[in-house]
DRENDO-1510 file (C-alpha; in Angstrom, 1 decimal, always signed):
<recs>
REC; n; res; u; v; w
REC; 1; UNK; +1.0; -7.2; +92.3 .
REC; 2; UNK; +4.0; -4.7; +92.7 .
REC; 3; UNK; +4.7; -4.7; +89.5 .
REC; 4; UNK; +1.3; -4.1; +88.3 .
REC; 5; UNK; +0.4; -1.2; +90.2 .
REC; 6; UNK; +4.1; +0.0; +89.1 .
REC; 7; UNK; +3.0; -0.4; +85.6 .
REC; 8; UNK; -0.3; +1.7; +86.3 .
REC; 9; UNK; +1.2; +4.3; +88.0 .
REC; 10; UNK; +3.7; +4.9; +84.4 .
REC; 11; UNK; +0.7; +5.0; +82.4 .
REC; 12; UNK; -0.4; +8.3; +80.8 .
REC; 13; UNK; -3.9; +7.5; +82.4 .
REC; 14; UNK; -2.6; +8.0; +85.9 .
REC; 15; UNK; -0.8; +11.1; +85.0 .
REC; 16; UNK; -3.4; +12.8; +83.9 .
REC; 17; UNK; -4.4; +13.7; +87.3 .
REC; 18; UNK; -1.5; +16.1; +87.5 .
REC; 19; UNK; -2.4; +18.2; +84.9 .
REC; 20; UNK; -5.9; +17.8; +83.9 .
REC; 21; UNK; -5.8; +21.1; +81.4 .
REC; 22; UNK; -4.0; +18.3; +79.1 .
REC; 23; UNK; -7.2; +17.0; +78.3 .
REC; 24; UNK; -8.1; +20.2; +77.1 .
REC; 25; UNK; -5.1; +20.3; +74.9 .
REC; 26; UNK; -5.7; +17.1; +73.2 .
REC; 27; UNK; -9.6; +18.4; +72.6 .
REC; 28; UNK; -8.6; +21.6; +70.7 .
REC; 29; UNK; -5.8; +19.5; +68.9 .
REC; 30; UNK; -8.6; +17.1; +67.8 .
REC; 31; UNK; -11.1; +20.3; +66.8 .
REC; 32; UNK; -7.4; +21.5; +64.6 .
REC; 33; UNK; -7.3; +17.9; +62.8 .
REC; 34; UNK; -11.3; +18.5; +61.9 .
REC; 35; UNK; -10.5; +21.8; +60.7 .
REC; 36; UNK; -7.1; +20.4; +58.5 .
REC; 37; UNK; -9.3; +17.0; +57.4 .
REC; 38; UNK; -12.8; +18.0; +57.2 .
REC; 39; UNK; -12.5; +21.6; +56.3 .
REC; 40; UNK; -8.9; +21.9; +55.0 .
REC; 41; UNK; -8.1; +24.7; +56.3 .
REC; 42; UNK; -4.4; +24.7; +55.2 .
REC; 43; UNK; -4.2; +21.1; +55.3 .
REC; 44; UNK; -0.3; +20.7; +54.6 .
REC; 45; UNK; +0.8; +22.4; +58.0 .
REC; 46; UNK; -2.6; +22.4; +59.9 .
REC; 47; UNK; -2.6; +18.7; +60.3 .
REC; 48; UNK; +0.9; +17.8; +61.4 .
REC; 49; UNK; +1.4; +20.9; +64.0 .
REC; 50; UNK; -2.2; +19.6; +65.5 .
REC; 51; UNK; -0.6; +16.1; +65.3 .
REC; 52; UNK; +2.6; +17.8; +66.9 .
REC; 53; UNK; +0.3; +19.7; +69.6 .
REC; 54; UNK; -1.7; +16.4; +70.7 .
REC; 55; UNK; +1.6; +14.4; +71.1 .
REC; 56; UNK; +3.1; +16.9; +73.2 .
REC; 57; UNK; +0.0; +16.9; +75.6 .
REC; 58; UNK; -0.2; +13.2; +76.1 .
REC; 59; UNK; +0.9; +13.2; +79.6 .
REC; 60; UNK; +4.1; +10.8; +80.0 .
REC; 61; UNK; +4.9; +10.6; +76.5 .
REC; 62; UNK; +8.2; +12.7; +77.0 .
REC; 63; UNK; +9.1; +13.6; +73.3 .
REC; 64; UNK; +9.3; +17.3; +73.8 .
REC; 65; UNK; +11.0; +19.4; +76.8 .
REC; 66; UNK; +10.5; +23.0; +76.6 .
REC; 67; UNK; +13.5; +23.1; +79.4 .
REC; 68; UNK; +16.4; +22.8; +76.5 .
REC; 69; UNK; +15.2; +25.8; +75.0 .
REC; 70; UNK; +14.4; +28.1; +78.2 .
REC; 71; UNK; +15.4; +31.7; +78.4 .
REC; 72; UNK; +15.5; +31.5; +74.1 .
REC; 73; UNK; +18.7; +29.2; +74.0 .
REC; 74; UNK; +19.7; +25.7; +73.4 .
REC; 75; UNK; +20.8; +24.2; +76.7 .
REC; 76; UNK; +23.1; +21.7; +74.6 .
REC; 77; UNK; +24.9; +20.3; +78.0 .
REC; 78; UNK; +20.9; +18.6; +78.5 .
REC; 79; UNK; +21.4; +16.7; +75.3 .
REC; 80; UNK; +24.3; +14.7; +76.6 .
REC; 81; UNK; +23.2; +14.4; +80.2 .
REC; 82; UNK; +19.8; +15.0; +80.0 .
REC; 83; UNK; +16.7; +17.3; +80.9 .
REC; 84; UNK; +16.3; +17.1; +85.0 .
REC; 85; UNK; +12.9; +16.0; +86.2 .
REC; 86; UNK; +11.6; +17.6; +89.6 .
REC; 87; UNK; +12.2; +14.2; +91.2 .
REC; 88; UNK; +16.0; +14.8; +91.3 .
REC; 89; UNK; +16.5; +12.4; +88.1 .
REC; 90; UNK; +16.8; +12.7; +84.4 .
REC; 91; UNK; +15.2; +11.9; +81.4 .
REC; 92; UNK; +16.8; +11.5; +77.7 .
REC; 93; UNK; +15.7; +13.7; +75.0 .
REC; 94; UNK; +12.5; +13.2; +72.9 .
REC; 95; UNK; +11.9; +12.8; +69.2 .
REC; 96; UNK; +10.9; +16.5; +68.6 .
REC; 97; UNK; +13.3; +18.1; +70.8 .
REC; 98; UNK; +15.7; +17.0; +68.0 .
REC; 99; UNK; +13.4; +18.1; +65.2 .
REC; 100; UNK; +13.0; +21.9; +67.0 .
REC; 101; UNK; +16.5; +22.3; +67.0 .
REC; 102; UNK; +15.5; +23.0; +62.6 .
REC; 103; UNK; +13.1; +25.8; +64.3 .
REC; 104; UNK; +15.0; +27.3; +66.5 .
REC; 105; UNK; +18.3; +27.1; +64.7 .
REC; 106; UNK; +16.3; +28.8; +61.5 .
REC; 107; UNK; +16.5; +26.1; +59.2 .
REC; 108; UNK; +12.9; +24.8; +58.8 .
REC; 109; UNK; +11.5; +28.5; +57.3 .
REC; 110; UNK; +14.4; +29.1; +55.3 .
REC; 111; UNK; +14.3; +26.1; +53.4 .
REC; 112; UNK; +10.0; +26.9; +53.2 .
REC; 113; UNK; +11.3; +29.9; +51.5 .
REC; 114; UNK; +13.6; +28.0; +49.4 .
REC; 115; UNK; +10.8; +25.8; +47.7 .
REC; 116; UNK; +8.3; +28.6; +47.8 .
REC; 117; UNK; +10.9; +30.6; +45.4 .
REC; 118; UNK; +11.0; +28.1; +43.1 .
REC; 119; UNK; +7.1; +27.8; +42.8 .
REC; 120; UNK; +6.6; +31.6; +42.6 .
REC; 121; UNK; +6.9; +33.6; +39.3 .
REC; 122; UNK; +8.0; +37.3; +39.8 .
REC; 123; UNK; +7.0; +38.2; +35.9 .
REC; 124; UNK; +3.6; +40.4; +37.5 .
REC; 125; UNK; +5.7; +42.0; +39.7 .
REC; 126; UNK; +8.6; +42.9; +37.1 .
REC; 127; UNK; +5.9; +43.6; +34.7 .
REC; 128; UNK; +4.6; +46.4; +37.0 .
REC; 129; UNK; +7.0; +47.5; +39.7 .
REC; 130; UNK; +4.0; +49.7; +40.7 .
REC; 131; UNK; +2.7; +46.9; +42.7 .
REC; 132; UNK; +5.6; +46.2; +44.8 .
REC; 133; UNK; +4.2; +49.4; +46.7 .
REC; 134; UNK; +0.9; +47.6; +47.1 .
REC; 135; UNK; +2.7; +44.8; +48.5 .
REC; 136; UNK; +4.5; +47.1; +51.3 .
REC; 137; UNK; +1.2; +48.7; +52.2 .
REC; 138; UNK; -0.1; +45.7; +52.8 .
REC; 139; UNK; +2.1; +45.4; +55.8 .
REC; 140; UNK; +0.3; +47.6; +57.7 .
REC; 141; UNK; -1.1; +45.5; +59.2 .
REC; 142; UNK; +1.9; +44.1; +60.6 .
REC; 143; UNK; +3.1; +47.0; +62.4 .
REC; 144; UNK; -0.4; +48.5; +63.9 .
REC; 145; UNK; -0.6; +44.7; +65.2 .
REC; 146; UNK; +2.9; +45.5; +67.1 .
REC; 147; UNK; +1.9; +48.8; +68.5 .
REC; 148; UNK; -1.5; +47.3; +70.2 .
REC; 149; UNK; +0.4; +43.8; +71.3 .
REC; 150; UNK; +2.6; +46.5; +73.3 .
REC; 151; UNK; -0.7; +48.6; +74.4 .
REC; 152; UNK; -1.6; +45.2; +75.9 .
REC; 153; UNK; +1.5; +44.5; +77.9 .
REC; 154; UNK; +3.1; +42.4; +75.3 .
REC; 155; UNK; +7.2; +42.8; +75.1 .
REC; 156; UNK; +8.7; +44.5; +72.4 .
REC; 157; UNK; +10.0; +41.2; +71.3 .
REC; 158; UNK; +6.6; +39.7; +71.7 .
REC; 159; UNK; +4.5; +42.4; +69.9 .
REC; 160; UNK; +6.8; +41.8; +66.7 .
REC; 161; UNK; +6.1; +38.5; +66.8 .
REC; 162; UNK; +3.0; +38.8; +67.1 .
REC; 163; UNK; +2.7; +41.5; +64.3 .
REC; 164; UNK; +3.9; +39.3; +61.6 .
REC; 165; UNK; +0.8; +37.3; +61.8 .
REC; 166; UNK; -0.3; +39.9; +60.1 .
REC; 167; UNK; +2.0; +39.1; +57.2 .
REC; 168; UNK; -0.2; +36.2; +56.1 .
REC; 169; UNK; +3.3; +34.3; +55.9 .
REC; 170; UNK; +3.1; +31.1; +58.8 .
REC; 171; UNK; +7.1; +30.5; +57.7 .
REC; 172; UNK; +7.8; +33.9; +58.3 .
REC; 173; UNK; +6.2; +34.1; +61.6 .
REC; 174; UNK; +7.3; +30.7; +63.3 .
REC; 175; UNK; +11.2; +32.1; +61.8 .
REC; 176; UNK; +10.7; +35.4; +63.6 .
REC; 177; UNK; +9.1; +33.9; +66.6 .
REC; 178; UNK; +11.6; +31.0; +66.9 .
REC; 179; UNK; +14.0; +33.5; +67.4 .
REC; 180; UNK; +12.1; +36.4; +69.9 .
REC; 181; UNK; +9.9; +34.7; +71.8 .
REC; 182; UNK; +9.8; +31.2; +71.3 .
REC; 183; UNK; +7.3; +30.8; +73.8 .
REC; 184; UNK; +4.4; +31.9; +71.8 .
REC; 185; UNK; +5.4; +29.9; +68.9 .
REC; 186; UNK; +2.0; +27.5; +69.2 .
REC; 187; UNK; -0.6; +29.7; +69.4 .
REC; 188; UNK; +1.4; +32.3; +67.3 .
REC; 189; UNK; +1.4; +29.5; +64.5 .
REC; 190; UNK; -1.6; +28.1; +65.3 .
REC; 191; UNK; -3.0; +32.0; +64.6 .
REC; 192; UNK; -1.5; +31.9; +61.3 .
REC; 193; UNK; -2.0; +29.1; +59.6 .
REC; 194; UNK; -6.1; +29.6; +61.0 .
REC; 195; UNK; -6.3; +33.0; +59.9 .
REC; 196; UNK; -4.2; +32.4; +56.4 .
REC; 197; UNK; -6.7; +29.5; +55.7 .
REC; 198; UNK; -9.5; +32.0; +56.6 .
REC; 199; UNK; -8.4; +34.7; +53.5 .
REC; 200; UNK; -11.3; +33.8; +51.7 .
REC; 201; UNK; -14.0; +34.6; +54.2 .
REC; 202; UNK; -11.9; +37.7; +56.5 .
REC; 203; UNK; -10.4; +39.6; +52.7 .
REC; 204; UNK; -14.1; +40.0; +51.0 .
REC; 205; UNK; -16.2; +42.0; +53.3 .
REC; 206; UNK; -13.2; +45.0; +53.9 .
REC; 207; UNK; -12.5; +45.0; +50.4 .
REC; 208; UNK; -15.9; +45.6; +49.4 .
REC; 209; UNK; -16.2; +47.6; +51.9 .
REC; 210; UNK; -13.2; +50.3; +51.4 .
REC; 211; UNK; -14.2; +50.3; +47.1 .
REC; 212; UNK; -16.8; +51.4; +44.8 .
REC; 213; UNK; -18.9; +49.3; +42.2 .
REC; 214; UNK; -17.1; +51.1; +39.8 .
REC; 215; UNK; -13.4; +50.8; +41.4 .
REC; 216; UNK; -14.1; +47.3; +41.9 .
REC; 217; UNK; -15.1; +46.6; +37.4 .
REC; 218; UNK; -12.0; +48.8; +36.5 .
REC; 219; UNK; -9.9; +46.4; +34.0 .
REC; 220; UNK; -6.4; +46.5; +33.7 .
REC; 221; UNK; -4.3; +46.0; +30.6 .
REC; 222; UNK; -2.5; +42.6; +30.0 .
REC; 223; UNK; +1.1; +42.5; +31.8 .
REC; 224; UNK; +4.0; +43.1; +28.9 .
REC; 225; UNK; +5.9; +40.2; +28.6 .
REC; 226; UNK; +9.1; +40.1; +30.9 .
REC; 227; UNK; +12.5; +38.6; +29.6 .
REC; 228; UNK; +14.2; +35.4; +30.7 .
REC; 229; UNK; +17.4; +37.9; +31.1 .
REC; 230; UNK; +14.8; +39.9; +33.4 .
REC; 231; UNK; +13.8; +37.2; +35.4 .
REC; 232; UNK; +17.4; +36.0; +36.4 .
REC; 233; UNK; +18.3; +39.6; +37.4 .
REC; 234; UNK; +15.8; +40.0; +39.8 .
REC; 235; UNK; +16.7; +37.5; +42.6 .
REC; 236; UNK; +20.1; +38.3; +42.2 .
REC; 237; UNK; +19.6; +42.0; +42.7 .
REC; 238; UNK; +16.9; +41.5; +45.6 .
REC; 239; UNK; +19.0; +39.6; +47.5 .
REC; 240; UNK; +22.1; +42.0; +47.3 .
REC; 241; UNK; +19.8; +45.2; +48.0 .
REC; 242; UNK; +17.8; +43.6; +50.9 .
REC; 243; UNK; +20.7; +41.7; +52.4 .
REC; 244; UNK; +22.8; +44.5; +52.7 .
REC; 245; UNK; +19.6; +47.1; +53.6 .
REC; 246; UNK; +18.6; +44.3; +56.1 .
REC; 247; UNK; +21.4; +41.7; +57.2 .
REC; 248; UNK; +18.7; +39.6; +59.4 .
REC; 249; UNK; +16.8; +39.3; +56.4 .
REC; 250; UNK; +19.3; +37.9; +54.8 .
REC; 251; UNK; +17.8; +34.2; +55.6 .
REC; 252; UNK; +14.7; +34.3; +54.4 .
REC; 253; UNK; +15.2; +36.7; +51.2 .
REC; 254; UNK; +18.2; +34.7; +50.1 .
REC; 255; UNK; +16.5; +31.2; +50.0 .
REC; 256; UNK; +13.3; +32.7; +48.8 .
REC; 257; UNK; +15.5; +34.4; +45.8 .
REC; 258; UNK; +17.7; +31.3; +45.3 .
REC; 259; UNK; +14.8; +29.3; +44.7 .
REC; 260; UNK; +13.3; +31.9; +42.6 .
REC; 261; UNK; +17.3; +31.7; +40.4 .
REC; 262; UNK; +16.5; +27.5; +39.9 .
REC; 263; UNK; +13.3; +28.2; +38.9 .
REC; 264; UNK; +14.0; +31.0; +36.1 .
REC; 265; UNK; +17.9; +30.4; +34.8 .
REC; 266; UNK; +16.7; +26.8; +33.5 .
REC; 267; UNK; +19.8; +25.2; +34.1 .
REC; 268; UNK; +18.9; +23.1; +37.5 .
REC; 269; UNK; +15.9; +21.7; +36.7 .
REC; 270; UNK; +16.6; +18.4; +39.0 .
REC; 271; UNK; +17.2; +21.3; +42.0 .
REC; 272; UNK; +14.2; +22.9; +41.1 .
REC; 273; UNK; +12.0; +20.1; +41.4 .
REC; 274; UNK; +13.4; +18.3; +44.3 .
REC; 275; UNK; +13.1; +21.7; +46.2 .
REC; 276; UNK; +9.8; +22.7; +45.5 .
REC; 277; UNK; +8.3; +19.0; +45.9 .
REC; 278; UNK; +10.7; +16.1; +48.1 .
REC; 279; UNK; +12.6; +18.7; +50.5 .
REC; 280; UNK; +10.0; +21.0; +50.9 .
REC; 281; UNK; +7.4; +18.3; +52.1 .
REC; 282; UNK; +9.8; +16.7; +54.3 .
REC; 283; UNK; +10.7; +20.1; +55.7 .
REC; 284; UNK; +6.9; +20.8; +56.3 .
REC; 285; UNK; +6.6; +17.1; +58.0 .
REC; 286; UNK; +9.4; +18.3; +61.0 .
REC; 287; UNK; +8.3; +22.0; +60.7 .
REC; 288; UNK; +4.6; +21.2; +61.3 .
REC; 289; UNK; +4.9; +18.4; +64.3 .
REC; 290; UNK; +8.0; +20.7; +66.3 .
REC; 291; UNK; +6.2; +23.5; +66.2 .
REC; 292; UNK; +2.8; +22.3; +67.3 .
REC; 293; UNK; +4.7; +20.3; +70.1 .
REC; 294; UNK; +5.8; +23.6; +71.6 .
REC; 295; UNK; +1.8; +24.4; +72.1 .
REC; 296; UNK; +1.6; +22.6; +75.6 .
REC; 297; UNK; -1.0; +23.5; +78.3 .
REC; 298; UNK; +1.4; +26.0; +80.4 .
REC; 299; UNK; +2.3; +27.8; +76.8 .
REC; 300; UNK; -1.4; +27.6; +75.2 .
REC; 301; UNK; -4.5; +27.7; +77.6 .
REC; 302; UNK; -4.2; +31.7; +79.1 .
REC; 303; UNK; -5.0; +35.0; +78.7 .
REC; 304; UNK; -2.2; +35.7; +76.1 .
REC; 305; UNK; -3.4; +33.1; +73.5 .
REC; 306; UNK; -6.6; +35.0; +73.9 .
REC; 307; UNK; -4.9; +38.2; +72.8 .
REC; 308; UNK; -2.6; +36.7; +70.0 .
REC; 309; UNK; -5.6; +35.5; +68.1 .
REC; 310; UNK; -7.5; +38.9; +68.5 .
REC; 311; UNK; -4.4; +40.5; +67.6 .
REC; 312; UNK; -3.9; +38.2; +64.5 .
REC; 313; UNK; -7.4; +38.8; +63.2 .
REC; 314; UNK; -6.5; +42.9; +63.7 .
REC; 315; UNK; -3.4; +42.1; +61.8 .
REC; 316; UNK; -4.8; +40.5; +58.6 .
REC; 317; UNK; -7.9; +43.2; +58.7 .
REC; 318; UNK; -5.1; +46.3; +58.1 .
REC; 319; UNK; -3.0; +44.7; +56.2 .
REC; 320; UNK; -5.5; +44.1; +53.7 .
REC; 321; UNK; -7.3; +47.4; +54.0 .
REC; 322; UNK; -4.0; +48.8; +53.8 .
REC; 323; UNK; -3.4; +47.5; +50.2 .
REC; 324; UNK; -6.6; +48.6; +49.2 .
REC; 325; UNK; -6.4; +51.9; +50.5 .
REC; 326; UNK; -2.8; +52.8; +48.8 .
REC; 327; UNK; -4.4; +51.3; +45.2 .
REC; 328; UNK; -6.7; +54.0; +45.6 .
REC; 329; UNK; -4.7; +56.8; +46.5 .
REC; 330; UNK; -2.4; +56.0; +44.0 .
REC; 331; UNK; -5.1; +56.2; +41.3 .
REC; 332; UNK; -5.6; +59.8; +41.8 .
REC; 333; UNK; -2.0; +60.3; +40.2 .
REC; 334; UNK; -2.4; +57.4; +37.3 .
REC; 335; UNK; -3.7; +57.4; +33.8 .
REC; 336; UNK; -3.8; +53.6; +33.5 .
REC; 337; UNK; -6.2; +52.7; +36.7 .
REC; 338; UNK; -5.3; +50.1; +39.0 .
REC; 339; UNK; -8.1; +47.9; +40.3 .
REC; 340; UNK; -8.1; +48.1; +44.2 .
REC; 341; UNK; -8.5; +44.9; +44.6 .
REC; 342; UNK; -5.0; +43.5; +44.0 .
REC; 343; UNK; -4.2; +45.7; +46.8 .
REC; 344; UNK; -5.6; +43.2; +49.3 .
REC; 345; UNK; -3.6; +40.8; +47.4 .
REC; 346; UNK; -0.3; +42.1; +49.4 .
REC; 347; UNK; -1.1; +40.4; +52.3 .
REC; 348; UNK; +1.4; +37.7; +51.1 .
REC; 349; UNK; -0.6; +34.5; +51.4 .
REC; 350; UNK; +0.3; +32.6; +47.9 .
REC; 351; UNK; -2.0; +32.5; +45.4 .
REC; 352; UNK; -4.5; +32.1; +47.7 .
REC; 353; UNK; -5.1; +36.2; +47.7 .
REC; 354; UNK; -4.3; +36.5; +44.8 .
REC; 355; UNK; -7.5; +33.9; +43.4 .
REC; 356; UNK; -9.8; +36.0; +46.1 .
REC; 357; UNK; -9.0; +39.3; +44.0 .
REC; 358; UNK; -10.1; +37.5; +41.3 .
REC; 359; UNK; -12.9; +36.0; +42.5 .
REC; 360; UNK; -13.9; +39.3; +43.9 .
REC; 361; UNK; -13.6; +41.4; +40.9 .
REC; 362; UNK; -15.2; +38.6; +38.5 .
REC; 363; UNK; -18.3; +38.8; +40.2 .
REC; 364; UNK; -18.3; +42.7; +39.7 .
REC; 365; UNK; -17.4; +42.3; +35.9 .
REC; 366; UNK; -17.3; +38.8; +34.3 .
REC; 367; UNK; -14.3; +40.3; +31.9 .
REC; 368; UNK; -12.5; +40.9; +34.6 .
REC; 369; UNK; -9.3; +38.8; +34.8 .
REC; 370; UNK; -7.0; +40.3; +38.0 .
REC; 371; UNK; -5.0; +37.3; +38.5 .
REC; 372; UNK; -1.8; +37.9; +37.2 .
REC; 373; UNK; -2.5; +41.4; +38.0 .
REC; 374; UNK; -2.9; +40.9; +42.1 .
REC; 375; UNK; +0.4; +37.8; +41.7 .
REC; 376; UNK; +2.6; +41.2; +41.8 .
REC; 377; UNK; +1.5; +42.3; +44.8 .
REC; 378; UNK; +1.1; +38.9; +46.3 .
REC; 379; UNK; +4.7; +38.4; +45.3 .
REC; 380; UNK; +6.0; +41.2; +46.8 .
REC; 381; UNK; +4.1; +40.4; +49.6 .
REC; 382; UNK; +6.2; +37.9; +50.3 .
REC; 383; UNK; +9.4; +40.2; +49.8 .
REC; 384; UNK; +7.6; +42.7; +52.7 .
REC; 385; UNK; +6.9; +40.4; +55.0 .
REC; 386; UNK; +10.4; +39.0; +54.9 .
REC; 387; UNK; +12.0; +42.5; +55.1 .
REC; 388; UNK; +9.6; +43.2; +58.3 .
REC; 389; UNK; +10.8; +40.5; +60.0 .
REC; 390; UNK; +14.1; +41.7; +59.3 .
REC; 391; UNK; +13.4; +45.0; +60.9 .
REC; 392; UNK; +11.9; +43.2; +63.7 .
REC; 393; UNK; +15.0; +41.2; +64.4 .
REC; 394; UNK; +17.7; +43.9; +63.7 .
REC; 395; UNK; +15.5; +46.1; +66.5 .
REC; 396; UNK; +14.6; +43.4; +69.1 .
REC; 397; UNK; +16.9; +40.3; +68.1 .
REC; 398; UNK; +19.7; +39.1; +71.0 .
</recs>
């Protein structure tokens, strides 16, 4: 009989008791796995941090401890003698305390970056450098996001991590978060992902709403066709300019470019394909699951999680608006017309923005063709959402 009851009492059942916001926890990661099954709302990370986020919570499970990463270090001594419990003992390391370590060490994101490079052309964006400002205005909305996360109480450190939700980049955030406040990494993720699967239904409605009928049917010319010497250039000469401009960018610029150097110099075409396919899914497998796992009941379920998601929505309405609003401006100066709507196509989320310029803008004027158009400012999108995390982390990094 001893040994029964001893047996109940180590079931998750009975633990639940002590913390019954887990259940809680486990019902929003279930309403996550609807969204990434049913809806696929971005599918690829959605689904394993909402696998990640449910594992956590299952009381007695023990596979994450948020106590080797308190105070934004790694508490290495716990790996070798293990995370105290209140009791007086201690208890070994989990599964995903050894997968964060790719989080909070910066690995994870940067090798993101590494397969996204590789699956991204620059050509639009070296066709018309006039877009890369398009691409920086659309980052707007990550830096209004930062001063209202400070009007609301938020850290420094916290506001910029919340602000580059606004970047419509999840790598991007969970790298710069990982590294200021690691704390709000779940429902700063969580935000991301939501909202960057959401482009479709939040970009529309501003963009129609900051253009004209007529701005929206302008056509643009077809892009001139960029060299193969052209293409290899570029990621070499981003990555010295940005690196040395922003040293904390260095990371994320320099595995985005690298990737970007297989793809276009045609001479590691085995690299190419295992980064952009094999390493990049494994990396989004232990990305996905360590990251939700941080989302825990304590870290999730208050008034701050509240505020990151208003404060994410804010984020992705300026930065679009800001695209749009610079296009326009800047056509009071041009000859050849830009079509605002590839401005909202800086917000960085690739090609989904990109396809929702399109989309937009075909259903204004059927000849309309604004794809490879709005991929320059998408592009450099992704290029200004890296170099504001940079700023963040020169400014508020340890």
């Amino acid at each position: 009989m001893d040994a029964i009851l001893n047996f109940l009492k180590s079931t998750g059942f009975s633990m639940i008791a002590d913390d019954p916001r887990c259940l809680i926890m486990i019902l929003i990661s279930c309403v996550l796995l609807y969204l990434a099954i049913v809806k696929k709302f971005e599918p690829l990370l959605l689904l394993p941090i909402a696998f990640g986020m449910l594992l956590t919570n299952l009381p007695g499970a023990g596979i994450y401890h948020a106590a080797l990463f308190e105070g934004g270090h790694v508490h290495w001594e716990m790996f070798s003698s293990g995370v105290p419990l209140a009791n007086g003992g201690t208890e070994a390391v989990g599964l995903i305390d050894i997968l964060y370590l790719g989080v909070k060490l910066g690995v994870y994101p940067s090798l993101i970056f590494l397969g996204v490079g590789c699956g991204t052309d620059f050509g639009p964006l070296i066709a018309n450098p006039k877009t890369l400002l398009l691409g920086a205005a659309a980052q707007l909305g990550i830096f209004v996001t930062y001063i209202g996360a400070t009007l609301l109480g938020f850290t420094p450190a916290e506001a910029g991590a919340i602000g580059i939700i606004g970047g419509a980049d999840g790598p991007t955030a969970i790298f710069v978060t990982s590294k200021l406040a690691p704390h709000l990494l779940g429902p700063i993720a969580v935000a991301a992902y939501s909202y960057m699967a959401l482009v479709p239904v939040i970009q529309p409605p501003i963009m129609k709403a900051l253009t004209t009928k007529k701005e929206r049917m302008i056509q643009m010319k077809q892009l001139r066709e960029v060299s193969k010497t052209e293409k290899i250039l570029f990621p070499i000469v981003v990555t010295i300019f940005v690196s040395l401009m922003l040293p904390s960018a260095a990371p994320l610029v320099g595995c985005l470019m690298l990737g970007n150097l297989f793809r276009e110099c045609g001479v590691v075409e085995r690299l190419n394909k295992t980064a952009q396919n094999e390493l990049m899914n494994i990396v989004t497998i232990f990305l996905g699951i360590s990251v939700g796992a941080t989302a825990t009941a304590a870290n999730f379920l208050n008034f701050q999680t509240l505020s990151i998601l208003a404060l994410g929505i804010i984020a992705f309405g300026f930065g679009s608006a800001g695209g749009v609003l610079l296009a326009k401006f800047m056509n009071l100066f041009l000859k050849e017309k830009i079509n605002p709507l590839i401005g909202s196509a800086g917000v960085s989320a690739v090609p989904m923005a990109a396809r929702v310029s399109q989309v937009v803008g075909q259903k204004e004027n059927p000849r309309n063709f604004l794809l490879m158009h709005a991929m320059g400012p998408n592009v450099a999108g992704v290029i200004g959402s890296a170099v504001a995390a940079g700023v963040f982390l020169a400014l508020f990094g340890a």
